[in-house]
MARKEVO-248452 format. One record per atom (N, C-alpha, C): residue number from 1; x, y negated, z; atom name. Coordinates in nm, 2 decimals. Example, Ala and Ser with C-alpha at 12.3 -4.5 7.8 and 13.67 -1.06 7.14 Angstrom:
# MARKEVO-248452
<site><n>1</n><px>1.32</px><py>0.57</py><pz>0.78</pz><atom>N</atom></site>
<site><n>1</n><px>1.23</px><py>0.45</py><pz>0.78</pz><atom>CA</atom></site>
<site><n>1</n><px>1.32</px><py>0.33</py><pz>0.78</pz><atom>C</atom></site>
<site><n>2</n><px>1.28</px><py>0.22</py><pz>0.71</pz><atom>N</atom></site>
<site><n>2</n><px>1.37</px><py>0.11</py><pz>0.71</pz><atom>CA</atom></site>
<site><n>2</n><px>1.29</px><py>0.00</py><pz>0.79</pz><atom>C</atom></site>
This chain:
# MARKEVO-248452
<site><n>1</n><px>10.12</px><py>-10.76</py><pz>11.88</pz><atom>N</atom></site>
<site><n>1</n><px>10.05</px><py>-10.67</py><pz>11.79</pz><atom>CA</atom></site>
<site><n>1</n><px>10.16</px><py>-10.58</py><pz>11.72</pz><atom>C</atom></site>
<site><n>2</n><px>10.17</px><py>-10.46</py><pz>11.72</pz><atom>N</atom></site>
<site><n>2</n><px>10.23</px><py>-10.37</py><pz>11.63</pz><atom>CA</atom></site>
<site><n>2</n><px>10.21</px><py>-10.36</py><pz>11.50</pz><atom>C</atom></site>
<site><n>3</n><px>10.33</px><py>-10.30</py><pz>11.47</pz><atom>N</atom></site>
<site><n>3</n><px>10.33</px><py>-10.32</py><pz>11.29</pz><atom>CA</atom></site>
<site><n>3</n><px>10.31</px><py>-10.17</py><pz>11.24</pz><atom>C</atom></site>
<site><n>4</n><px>10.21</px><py>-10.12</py><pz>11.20</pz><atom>N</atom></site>
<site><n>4</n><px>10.22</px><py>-9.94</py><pz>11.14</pz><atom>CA</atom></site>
<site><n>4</n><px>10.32</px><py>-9.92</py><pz>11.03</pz><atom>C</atom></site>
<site><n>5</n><px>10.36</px><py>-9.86</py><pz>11.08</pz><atom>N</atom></site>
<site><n>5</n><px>10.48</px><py>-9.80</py><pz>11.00</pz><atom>CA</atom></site>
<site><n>5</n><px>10.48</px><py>-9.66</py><pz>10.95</pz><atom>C</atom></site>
<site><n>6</n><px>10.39</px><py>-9.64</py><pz>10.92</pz><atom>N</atom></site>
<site><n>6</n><px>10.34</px><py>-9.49</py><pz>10.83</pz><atom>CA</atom></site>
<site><n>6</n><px>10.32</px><py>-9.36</py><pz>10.93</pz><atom>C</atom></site>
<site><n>7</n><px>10.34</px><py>-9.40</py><pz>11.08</pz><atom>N</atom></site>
<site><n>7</n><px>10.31</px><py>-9.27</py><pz>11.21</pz><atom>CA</atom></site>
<site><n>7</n><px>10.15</px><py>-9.25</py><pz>11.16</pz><atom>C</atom></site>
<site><n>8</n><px>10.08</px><py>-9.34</py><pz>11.16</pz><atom>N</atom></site>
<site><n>8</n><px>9.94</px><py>-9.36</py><pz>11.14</pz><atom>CA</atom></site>
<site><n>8</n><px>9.85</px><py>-9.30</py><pz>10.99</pz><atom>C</atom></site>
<site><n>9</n><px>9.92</px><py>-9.36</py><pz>10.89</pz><atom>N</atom></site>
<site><n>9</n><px>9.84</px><py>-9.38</py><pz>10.73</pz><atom>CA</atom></site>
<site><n>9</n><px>9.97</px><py>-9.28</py><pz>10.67</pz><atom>C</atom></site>
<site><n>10</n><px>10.10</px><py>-9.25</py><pz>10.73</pz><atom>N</atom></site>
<site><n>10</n><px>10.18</px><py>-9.18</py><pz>10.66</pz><atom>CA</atom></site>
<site><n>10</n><px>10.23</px><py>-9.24</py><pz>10.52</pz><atom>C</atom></site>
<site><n>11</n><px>10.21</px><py>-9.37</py><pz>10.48</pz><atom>N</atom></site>
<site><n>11</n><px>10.31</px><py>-9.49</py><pz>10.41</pz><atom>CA</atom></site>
<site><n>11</n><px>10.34</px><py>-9.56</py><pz>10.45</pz><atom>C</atom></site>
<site><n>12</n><px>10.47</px><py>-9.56</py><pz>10.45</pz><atom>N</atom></site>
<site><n>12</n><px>10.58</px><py>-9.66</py><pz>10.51</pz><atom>CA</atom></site>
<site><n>12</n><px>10.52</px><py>-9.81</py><pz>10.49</pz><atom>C</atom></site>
<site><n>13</n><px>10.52</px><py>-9.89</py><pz>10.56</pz><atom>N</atom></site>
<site><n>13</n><px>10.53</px><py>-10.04</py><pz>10.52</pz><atom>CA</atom></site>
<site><n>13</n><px>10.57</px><py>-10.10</py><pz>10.38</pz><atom>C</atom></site>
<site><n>14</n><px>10.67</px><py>-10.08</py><pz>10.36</pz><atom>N</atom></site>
<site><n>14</n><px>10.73</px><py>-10.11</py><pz>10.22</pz><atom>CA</atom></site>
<site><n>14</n><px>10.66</px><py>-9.99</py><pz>10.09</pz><atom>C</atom></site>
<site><n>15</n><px>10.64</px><py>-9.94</py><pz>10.12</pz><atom>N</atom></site>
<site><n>15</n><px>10.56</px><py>-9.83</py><pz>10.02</pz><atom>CA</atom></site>
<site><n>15</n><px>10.43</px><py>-9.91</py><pz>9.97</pz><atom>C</atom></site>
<site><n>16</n><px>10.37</px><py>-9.95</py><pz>10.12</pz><atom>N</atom></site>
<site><n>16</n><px>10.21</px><py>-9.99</py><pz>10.15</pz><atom>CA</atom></site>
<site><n>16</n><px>10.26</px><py>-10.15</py><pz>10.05</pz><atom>C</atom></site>
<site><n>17</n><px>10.28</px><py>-10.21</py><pz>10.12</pz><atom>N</atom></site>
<site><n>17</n><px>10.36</px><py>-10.35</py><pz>10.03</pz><atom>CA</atom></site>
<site><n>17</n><px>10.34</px><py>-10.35</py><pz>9.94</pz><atom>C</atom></site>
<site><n>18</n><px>10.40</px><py>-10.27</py><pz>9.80</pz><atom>N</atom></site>
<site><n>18</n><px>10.44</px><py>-10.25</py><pz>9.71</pz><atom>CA</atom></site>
<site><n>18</n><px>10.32</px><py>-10.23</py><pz>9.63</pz><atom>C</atom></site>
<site><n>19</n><px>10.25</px><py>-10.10</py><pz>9.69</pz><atom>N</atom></site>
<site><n>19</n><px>10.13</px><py>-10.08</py><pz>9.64</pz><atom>CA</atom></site>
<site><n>19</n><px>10.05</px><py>-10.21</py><pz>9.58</pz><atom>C</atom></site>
<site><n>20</n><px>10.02</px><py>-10.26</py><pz>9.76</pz><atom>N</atom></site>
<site><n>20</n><px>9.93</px><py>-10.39</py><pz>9.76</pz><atom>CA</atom></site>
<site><n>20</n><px>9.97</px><py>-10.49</py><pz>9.67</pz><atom>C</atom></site>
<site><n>21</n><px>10.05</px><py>-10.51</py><pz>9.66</pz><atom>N</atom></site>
<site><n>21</n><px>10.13</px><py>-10.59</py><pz>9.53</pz><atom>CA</atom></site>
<site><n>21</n><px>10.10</px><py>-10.60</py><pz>9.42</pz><atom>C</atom></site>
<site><n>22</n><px>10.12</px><py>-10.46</py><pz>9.36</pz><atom>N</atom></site>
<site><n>22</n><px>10.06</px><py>-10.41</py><pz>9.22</pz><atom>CA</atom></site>
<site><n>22</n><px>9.94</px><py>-10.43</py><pz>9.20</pz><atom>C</atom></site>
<site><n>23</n><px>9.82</px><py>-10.36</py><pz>9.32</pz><atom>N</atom></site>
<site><n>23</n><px>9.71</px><py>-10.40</py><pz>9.27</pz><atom>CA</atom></site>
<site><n>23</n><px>9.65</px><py>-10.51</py><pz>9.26</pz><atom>C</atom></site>
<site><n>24</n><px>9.69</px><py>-10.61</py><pz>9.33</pz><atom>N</atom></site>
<site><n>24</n><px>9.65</px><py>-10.74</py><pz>9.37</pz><atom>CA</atom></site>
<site><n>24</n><px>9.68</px><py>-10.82</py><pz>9.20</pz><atom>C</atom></site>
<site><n>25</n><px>9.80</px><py>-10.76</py><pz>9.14</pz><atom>N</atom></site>
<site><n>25</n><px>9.87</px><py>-10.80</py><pz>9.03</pz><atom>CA</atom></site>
<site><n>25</n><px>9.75</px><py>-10.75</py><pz>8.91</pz><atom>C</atom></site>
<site><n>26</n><px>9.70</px><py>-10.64</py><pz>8.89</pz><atom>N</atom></site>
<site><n>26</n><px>9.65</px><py>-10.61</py><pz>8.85</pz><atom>CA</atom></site>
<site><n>26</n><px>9.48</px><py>-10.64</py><pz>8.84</pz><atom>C</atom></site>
<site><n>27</n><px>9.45</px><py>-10.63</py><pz>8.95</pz><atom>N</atom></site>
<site><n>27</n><px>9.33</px><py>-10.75</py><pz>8.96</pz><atom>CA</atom></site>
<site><n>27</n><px>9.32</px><py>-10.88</py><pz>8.91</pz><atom>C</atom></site>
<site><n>28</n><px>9.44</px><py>-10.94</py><pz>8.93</pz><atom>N</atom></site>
<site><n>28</n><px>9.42</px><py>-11.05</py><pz>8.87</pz><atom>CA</atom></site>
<site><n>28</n><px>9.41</px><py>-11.06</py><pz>8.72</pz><atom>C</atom></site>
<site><n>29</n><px>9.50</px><py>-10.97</py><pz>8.67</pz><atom>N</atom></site>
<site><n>29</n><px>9.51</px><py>-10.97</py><pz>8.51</pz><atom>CA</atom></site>
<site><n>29</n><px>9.36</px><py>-10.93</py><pz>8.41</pz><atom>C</atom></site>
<site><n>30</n><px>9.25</px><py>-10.86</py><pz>8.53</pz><atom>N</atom></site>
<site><n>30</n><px>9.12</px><py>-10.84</py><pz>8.47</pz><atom>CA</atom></site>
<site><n>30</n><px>9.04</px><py>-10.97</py><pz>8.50</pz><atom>C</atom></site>
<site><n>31</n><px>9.07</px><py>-11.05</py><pz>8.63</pz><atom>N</atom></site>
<site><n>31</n><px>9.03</px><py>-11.15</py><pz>8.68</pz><atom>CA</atom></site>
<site><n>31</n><px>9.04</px><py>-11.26</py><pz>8.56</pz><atom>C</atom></site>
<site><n>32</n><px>9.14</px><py>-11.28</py><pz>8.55</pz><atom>N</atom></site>
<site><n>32</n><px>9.20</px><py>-11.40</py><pz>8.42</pz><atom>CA</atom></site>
<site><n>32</n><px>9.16</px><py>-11.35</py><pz>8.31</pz><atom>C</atom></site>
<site><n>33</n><px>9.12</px><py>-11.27</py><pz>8.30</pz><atom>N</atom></site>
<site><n>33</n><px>9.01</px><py>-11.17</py><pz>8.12</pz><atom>CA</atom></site>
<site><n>33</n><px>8.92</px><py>-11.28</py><pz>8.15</pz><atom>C</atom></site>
<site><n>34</n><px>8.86</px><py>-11.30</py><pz>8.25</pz><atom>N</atom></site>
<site><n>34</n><px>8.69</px><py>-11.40</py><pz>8.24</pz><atom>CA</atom></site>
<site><n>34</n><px>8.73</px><py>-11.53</py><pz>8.22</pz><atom>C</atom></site>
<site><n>35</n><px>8.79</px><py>-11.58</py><pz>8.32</pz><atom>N</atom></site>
<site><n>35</n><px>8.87</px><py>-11.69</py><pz>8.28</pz><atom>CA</atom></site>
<site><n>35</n><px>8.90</px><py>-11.78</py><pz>8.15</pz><atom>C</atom></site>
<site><n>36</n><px>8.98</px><py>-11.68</py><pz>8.08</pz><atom>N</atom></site>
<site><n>36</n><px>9.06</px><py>-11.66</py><pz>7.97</pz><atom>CA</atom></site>
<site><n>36</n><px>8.91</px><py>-11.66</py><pz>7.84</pz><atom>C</atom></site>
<site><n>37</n><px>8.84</px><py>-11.58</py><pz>7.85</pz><atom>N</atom></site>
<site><n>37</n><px>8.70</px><py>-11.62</py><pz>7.78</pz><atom>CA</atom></site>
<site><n>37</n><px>8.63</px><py>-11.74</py><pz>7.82</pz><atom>C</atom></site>
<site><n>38</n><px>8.59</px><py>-11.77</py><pz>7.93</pz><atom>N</atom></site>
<site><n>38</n><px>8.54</px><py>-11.87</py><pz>7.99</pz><atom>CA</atom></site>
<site><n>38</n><px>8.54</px><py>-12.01</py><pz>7.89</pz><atom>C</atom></site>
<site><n>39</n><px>8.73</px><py>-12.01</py><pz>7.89</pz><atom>N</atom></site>
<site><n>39</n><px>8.81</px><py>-12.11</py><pz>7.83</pz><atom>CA</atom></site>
<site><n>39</n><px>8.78</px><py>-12.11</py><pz>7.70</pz><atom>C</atom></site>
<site><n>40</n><px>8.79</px><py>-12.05</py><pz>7.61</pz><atom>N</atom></site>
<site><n>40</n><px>8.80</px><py>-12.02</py><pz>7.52</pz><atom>CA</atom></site>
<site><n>40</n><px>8.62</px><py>-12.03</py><pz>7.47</pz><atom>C</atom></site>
<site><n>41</n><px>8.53</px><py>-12.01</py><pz>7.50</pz><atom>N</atom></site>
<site><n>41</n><px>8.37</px><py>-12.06</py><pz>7.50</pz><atom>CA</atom></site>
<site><n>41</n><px>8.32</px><py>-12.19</py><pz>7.54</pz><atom>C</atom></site>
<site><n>42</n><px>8.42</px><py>-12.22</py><pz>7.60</pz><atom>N</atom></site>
<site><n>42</n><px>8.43</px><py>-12.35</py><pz>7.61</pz><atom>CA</atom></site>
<site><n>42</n><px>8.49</px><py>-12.44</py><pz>7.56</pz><atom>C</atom></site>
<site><n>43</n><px>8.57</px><py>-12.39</py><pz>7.40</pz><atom>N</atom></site>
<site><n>43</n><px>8.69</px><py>-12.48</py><pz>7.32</pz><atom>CA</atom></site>
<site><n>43</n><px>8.77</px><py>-12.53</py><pz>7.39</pz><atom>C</atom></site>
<site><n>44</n><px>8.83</px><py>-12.49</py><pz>7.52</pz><atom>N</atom></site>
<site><n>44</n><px>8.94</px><py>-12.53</py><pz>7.57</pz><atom>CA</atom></site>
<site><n>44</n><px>9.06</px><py>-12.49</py><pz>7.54</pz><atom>C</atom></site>
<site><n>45</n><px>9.11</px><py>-12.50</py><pz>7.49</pz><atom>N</atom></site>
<site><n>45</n><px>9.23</px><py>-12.40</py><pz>7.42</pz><atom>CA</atom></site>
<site><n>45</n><px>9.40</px><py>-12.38</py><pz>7.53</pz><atom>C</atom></site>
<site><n>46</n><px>9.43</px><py>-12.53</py><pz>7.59</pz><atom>N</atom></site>
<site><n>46</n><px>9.52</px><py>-12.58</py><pz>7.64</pz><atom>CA</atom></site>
<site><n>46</n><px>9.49</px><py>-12.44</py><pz>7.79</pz><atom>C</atom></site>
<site><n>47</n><px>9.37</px><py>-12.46</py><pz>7.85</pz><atom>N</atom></site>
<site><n>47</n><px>9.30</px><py>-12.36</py><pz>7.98</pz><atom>CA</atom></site>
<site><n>47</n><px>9.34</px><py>-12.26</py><pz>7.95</pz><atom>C</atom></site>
<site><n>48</n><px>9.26</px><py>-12.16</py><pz>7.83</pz><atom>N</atom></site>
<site><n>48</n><px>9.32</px><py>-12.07</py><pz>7.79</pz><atom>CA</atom></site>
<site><n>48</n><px>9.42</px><py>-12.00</py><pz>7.80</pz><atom>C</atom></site>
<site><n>49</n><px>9.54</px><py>-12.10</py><pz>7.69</pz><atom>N</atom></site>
<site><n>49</n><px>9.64</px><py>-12.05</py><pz>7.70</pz><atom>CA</atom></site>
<site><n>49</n><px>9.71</px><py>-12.02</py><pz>7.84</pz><atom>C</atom></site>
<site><n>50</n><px>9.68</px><py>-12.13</py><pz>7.93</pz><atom>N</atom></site>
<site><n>50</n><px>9.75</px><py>-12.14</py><pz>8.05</pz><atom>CA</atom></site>
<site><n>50</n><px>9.72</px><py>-12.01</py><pz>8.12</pz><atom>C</atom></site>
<site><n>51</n><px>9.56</px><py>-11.93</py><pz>8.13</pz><atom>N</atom></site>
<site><n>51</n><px>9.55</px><py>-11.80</py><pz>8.18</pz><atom>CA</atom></site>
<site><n>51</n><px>9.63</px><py>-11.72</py><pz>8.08</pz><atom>C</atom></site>
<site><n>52</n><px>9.61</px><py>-11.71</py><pz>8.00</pz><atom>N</atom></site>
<site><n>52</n><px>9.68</px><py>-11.60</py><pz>7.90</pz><atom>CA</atom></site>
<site><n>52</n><px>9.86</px><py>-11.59</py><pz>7.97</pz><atom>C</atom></site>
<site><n>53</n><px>9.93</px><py>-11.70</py><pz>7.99</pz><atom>N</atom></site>
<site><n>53</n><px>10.05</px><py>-11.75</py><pz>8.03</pz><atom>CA</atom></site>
<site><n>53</n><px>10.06</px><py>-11.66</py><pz>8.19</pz><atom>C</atom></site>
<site><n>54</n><px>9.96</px><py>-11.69</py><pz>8.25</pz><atom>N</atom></site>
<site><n>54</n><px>9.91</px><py>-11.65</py><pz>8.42</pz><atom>CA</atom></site>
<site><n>54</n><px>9.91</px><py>-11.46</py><pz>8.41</pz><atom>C</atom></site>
<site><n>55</n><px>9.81</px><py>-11.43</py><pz>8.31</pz><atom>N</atom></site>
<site><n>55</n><px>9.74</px><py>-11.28</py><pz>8.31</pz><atom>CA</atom></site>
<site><n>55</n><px>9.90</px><py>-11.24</py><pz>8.27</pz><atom>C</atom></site>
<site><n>56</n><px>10.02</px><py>-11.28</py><pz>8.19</pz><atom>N</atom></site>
<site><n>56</n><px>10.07</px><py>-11.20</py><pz>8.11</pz><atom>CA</atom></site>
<site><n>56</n><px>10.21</px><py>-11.19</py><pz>8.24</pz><atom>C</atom></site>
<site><n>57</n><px>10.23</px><py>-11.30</py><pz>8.34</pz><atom>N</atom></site>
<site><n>57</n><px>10.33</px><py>-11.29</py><pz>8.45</pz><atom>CA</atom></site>
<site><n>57</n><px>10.24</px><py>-11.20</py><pz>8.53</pz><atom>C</atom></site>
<site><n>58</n><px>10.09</px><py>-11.16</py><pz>8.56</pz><atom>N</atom></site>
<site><n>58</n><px>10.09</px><py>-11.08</py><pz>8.65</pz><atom>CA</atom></site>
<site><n>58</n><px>10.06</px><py>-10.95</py><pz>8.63</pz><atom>C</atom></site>
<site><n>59</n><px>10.07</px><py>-10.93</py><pz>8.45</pz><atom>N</atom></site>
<site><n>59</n><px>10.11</px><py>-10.82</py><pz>8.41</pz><atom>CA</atom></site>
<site><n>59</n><px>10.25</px><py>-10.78</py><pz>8.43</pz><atom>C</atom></site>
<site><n>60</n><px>10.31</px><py>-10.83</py><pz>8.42</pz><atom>N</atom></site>
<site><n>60</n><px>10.43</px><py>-10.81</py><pz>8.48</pz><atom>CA</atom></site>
<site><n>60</n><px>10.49</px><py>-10.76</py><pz>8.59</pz><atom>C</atom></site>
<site><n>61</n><px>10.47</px><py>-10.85</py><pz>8.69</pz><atom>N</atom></site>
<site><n>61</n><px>10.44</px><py>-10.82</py><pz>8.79</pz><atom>CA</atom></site>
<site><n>61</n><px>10.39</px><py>-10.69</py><pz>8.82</pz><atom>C</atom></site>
<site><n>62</n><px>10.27</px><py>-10.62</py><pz>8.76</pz><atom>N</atom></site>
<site><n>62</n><px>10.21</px><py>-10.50</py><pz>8.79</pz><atom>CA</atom></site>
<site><n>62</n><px>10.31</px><py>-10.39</py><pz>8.74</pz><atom>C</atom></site>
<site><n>63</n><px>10.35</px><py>-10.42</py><pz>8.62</pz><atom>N</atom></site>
<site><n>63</n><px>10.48</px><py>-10.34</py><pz>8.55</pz><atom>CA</atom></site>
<site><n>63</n><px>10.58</px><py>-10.34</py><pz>8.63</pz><atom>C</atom></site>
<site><n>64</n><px>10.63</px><py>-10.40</py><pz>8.72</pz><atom>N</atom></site>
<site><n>64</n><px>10.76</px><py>-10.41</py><pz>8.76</pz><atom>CA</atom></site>
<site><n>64</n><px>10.73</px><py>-10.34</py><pz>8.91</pz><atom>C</atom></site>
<site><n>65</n><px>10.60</px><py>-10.35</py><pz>8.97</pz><atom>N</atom></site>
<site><n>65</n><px>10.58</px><py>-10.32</py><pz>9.09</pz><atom>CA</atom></site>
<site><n>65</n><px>10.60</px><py>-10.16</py><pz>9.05</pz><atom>C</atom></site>
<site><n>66</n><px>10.49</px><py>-10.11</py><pz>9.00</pz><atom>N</atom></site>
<site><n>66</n><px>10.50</px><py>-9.95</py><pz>8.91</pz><atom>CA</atom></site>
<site><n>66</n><px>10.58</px><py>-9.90</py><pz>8.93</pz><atom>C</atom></site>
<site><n>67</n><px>10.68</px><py>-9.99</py><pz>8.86</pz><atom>N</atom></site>
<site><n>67</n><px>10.88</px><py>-9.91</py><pz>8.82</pz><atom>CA</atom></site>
<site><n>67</n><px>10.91</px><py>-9.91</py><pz>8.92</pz><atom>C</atom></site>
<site><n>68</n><px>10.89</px><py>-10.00</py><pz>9.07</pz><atom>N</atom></site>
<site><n>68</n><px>10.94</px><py>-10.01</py><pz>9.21</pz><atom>CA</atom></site>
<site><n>68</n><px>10.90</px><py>-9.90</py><pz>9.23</pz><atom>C</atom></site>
<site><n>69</n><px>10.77</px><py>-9.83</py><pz>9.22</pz><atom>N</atom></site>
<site><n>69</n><px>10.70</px><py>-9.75</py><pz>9.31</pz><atom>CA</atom></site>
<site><n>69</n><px>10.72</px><py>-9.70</py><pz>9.31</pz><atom>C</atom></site>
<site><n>70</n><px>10.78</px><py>-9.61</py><pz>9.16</pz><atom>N</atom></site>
<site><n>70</n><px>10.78</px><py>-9.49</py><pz>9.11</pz><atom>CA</atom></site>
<site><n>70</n><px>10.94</px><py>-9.41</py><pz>9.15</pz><atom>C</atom></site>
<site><n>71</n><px>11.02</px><py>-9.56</py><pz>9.15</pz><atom>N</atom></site>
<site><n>71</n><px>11.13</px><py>-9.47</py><pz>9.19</pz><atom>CA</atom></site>
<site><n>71</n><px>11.15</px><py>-9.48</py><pz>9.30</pz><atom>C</atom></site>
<site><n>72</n><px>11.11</px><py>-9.52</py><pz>9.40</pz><atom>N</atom></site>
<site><n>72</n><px>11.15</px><py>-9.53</py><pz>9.55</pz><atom>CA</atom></site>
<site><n>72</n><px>11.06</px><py>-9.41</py><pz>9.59</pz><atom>C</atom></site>
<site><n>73</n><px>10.92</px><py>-9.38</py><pz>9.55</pz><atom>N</atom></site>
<site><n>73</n><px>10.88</px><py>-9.24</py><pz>9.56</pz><atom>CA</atom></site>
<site><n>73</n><px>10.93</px><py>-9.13</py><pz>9.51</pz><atom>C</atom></site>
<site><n>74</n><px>11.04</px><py>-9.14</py><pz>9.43</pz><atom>N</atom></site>
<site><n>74</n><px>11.08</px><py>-9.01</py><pz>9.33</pz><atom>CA</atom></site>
<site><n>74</n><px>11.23</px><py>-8.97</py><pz>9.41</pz><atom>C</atom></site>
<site><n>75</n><px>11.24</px><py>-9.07</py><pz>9.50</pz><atom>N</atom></site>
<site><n>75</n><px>11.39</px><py>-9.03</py><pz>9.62</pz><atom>CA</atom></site>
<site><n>75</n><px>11.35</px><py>-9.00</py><pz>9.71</pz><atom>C</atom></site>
């Protein structure tokens, strides 16, 4: 199987990556919003925190993918 390398969609592999990354990062951080209530409606507090702990690395994650994106698009 071949790998597209942007001849096709016109983003590079590592562009497309990066992207995918982000949002995947980003979805999760709305994902763990229900979660994170779930827990918390449920007097769990220890669950909670542990999404809150999860949402706030893949907030990160989405921040850091961004900063990737932005500058490897801006060369």
């Amino acid at each position: 199987m071949s790998t597209e390398t942007g001849q096709i969609t016109g983003t590079k592999d590592k562009d497309y990556n990066i992207i995918w990354f982000t949002e995947k990062c980003l979805d999760n951080v709305l994902r763990l919003e229900t979660y994170i209530q779930d827990a918390e409606r449920d007097g769990d507090d220890d669950l909670a925190t542990f999404f809150r702990k999860a949402q706030a690395d893949s907030r990160k994650g989405a921040d850091e993918g961004k900063r990737m994106l932005r500058e490897r698009l801006a060369s």
